[in-house]
C-alpha positions in Angstrom: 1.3 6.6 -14.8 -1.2 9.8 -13.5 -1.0 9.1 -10.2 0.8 7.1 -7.0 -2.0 5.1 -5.6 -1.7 1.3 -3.5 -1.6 0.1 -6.5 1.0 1.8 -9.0 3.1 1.5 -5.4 2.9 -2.2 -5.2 3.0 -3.3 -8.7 5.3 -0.9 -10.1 7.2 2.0 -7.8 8.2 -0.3 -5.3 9.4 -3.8 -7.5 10.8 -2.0 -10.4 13.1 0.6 -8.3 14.3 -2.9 -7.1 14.7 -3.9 -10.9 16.5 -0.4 -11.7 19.0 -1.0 -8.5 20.7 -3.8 -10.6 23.3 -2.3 -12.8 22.4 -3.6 -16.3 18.9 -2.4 -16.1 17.2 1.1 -16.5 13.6 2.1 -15.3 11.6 5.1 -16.0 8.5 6.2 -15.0 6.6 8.9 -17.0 3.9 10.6 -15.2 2.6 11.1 -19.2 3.6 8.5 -21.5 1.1 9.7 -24.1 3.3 12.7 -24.5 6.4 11.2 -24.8 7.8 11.7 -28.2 8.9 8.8 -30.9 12.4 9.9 -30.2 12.2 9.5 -26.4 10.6 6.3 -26.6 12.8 4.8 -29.2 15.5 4.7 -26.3 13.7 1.7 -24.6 13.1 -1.6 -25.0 9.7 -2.1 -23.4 6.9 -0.3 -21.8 5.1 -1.5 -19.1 1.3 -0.5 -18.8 -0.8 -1.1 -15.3 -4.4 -2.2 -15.4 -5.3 -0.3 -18.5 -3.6 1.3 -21.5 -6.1 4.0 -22.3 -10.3 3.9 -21.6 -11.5 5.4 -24.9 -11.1 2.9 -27.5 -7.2 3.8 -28.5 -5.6 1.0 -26.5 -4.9 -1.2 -29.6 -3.5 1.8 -31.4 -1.0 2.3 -28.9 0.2 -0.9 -28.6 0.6 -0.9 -32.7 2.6 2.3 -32.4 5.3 0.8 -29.9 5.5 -2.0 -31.7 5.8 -0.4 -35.0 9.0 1.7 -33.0 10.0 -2.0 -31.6 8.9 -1.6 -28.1 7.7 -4.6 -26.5 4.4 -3.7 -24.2 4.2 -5.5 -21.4 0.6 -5.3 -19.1 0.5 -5.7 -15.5 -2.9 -6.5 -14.1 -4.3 -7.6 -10.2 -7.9 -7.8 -11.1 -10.6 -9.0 -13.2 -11.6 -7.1 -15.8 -15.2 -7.8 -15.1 -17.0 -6.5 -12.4 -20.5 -7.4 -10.4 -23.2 -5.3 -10.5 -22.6 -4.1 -6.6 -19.1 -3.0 -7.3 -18.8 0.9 -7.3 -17.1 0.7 -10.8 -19.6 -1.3 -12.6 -21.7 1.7 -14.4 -18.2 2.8 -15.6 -17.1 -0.5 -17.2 -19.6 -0.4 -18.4 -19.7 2.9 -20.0 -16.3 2.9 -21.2 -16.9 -1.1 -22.0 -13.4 -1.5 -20.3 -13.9 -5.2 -20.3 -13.8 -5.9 -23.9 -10.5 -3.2 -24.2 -9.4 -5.1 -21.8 -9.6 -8.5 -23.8 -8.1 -6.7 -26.3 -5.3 -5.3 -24.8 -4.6 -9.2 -23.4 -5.0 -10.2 -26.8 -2.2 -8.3 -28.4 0.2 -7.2 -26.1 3.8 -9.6 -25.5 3.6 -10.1 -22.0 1.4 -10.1 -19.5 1.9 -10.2 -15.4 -0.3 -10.3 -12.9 -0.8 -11.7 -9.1 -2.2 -14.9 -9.0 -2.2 -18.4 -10.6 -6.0 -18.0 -10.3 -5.9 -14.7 -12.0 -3.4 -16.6 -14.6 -6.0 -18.9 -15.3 -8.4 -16.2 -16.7 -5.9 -14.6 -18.5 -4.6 -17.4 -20.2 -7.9 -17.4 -22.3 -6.7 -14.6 -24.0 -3.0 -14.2 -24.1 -0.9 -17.6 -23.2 2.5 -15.3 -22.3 1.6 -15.1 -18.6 3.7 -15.0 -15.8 2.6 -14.5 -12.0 4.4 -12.5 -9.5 2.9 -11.7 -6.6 2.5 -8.4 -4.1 5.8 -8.7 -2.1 6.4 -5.7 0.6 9.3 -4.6 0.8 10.4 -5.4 4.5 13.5 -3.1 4.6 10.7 0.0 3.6 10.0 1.5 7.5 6.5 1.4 7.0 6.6 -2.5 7.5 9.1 -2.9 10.3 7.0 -3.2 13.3 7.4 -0.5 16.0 3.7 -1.1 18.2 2.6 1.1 20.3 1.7 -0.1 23.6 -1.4 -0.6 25.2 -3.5 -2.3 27.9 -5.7 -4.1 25.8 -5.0 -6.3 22.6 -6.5 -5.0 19.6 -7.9 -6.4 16.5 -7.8 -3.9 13.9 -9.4 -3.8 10.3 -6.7 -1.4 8.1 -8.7 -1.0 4.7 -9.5 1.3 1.8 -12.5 2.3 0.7 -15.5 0.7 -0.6 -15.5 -2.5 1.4 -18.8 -2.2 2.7 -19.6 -6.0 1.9 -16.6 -7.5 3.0 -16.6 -5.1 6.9 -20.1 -6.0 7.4 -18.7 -9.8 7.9 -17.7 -8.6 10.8 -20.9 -6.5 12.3 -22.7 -9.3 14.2 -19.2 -11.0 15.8 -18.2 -7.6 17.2 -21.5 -6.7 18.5 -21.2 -9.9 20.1 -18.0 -9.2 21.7 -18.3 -6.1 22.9 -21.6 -7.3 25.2 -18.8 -8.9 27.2 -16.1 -7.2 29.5 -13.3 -8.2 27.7 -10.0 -6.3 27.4 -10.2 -6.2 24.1 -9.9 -2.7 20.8 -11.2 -2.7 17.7 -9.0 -0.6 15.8 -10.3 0.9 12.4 -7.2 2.2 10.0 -7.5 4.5 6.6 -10.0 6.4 8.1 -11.3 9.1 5.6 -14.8 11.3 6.9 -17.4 9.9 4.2 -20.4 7.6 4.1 -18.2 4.4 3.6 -15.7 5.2 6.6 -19.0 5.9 8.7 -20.3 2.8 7.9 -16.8 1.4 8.7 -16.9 3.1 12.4 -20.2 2.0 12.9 -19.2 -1.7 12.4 -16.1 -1.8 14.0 -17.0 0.5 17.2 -20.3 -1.8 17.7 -22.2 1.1 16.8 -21.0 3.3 20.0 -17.5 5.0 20.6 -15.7 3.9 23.4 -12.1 3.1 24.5 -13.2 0.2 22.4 -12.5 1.7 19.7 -9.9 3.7 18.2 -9.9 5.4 14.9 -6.8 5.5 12.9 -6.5 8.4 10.0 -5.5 7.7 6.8 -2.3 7.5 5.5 -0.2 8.8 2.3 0.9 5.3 0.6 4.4 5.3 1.5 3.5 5.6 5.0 -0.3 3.9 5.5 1.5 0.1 6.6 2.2 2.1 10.1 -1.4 2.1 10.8 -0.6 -1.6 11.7 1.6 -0.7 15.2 -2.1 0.2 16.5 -2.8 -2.7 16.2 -2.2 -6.3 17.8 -4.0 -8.7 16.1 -5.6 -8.1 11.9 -9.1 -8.8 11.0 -9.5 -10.1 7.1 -12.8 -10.5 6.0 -13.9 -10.9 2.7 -16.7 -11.7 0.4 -16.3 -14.2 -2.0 -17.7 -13.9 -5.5 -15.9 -14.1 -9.3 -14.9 -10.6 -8.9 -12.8 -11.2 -5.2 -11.4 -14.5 -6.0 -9.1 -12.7 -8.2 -8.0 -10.2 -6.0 -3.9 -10.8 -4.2 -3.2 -11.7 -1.0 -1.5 -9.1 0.4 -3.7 -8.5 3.2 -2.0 -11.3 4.9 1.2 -10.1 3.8 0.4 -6.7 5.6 -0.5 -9.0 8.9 2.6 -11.0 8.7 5.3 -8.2 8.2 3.9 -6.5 11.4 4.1 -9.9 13.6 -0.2 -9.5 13.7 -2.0 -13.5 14.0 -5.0 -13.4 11.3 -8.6 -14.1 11.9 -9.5 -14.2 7.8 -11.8 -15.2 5.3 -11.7 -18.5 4.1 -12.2 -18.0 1.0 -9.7 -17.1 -2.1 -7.1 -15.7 -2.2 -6.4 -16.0 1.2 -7.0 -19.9 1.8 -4.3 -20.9 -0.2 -2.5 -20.1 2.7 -1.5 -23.2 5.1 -4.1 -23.5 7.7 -1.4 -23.0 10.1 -0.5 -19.7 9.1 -4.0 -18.1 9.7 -7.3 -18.6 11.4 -9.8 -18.9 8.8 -13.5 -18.6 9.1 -16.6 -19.3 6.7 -18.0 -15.7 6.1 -21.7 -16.8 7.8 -19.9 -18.0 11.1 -21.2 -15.4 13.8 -19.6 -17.6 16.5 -16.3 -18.4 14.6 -15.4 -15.2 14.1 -16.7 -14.3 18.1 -14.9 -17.5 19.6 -11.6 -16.5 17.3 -11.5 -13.2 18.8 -12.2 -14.0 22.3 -9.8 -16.8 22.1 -6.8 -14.8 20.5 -7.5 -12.0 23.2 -7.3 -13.8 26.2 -4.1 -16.2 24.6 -1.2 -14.8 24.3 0.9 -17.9 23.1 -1.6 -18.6 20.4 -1.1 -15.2 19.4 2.7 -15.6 18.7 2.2 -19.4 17.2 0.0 -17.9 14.6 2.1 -14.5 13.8 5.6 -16.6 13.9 4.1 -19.3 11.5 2.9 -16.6 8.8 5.9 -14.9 8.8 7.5 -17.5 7.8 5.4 -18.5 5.4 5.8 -15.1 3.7 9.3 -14.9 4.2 9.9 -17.9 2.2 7.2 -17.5 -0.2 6.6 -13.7 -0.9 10.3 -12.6 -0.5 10.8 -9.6 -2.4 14.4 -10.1 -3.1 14.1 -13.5 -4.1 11.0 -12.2 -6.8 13.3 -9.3 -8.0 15.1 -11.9 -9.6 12.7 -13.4 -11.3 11.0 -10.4 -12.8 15.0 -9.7 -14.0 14.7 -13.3 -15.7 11.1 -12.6 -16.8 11.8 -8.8 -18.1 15.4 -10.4 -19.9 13.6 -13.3 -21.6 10.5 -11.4 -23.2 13.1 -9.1 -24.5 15.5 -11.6 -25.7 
């Protein structure tokens, strides 16, 4: 692993330091396993790769080699390896042809992971050793143990990274909406980084003019960016659906539901698999939904608390990451068995 990102953080930091807590299990991390020597990789059992093993065509080489020293190679993976023309990343799949390395890397490793049972589904094409575990936050981690800040008026905030100019623009037209009435009401943009996306971000969130309507919240280093959430009161989760998004994790939600936030979200996958209950979900092209969900969460504070209580209990009982420590220790003993 080069670098901590959210997603090393989520799918590796954070649930194999759990793993390595229990006493008959040992996990590394090298910032360079490409130049690790035979001799220190002979002392472990299995390597675990995240997303990709290497972009220029060596992938199956690598797995041969740990193999050939008895290593199991295990592949984690939250997305779909193919992309749609729109997405940012496209030209360089393309380039690099990272969706056929990626077949290939399903093809011949011993285990794969990934987030979803939809996800699953694509991989089991390819590879029919899958097992799903999904994004769990830790809750003990002080970045997700609410601490709000307080303020006057109840704000709906959007926390996101960048290149999300599809799914924010969802929620362009409600918010304009909105903000032509006097209503005590924020909109509260976190991960906020000065570039064209961000911009674009303000723009749609602030209804196109800054006011005490809007706040801006900074980005934050990985280990800290979940406290962008005690700015806010109530999370926005809008999302575009296509073949590319539908494979994406749900931890959004999870995100909502660890800082006691009610969710006005997409309803689309992978959020909808979600109880009705635990959410408020909207068809993307429903101007008035979305306006008629805020307005009504604003001015209601027991539906605000009916829909945060219900989702995080739904999390706690589904997304525990305690509970799914376990079962990565019963996934990570059998595939080495």
């Amino acid at each position: 692993m080069n670098n901590l990102n959210g997603l090393s953080f989520h799918r590796l930091i954070v649930p194999f330091s759990k793993v390595s807590d229990m006493v008959d299990f040992q996990c590394d991390v090298f910032p360079d396993l490409d130049a690790a020597t035979d001799e220190q990789l002979k002392q472990y059992s299995a390597v675990v790769y995240q997303r990709e093993i290497d972009t220029n065509g060596k992938s199956l080489d690598i797995i041969k080699k740990y193999h050939s020293l008895g290593i199991k190679v295990i592949f984690d993976i939250d997305d779909i390896w193919t992309l749609p023309k729109s997405h940012y990343l496209s030209r360089l799949y393309e380039i690099h042809n990272i969706p056929g390395q990626t077949v290939e890397i399903l093809k011949n490793v011993d285990l794969v992971i990934t987030t979803t049972k939809h996800l699953a589904s694509k991989i089991k094409k390819y590879n029919k050793n899958v097992e799903v575990i999904p994004n769990c936050l830790d809750h003990e981690d002080e970045q997700w143990k609410s601490n709000k800040t307080k303020s006057e008026k109840i704000r709906f905030g959007y926390i996101a990274g960048i290149f999300h100019k599809e799914d924010i623009s969802i929620l362009e037209m409600p918010i304009r909406k909105v903000l032509r009435h006097d209503i005590n009401i924020q909109f509260v943009l976190g991960g906020y980084n000065d570039n064209e996306d961000y911009r674009y971000y303000e723009k749609v969130m602030s209804g196109g003019t800054l006011t005490d309507k809007y706040q801006r919240v900074y980005s934050l280093p990985v280990h800290d960016y979940g406290k962008a959430y005690n700015e806010t009161d109530v999370s926005l989760i809008p999302l575009q659906s296509n073949s590319f998004t539908e494979c994406k994790s749900e931890i959004k939600l999870l995100e909502a539901g660890l800082h006691g936030n009610p969710a006005i979200v997409s309803d689309v996958l992978p959020y909808n698999i979600f109880p009705k209950e635990t959410a408020i979900f909207l068809n993307n092209n429903d101007i008035n939904g979305w306006y008629k969900a805020i307005r009504n969460l604003s001015k209601d504070e027991s539906m605000r608390k009916e829909y945060a209580e219900s989702l995080q209990k739904y999390i706690e009982k589904h997304y525990n990451i305690n509970k799914w420590t376990q079962i990565r220790k019963q996934i990570l003993q059998s595939v080495l068995a």
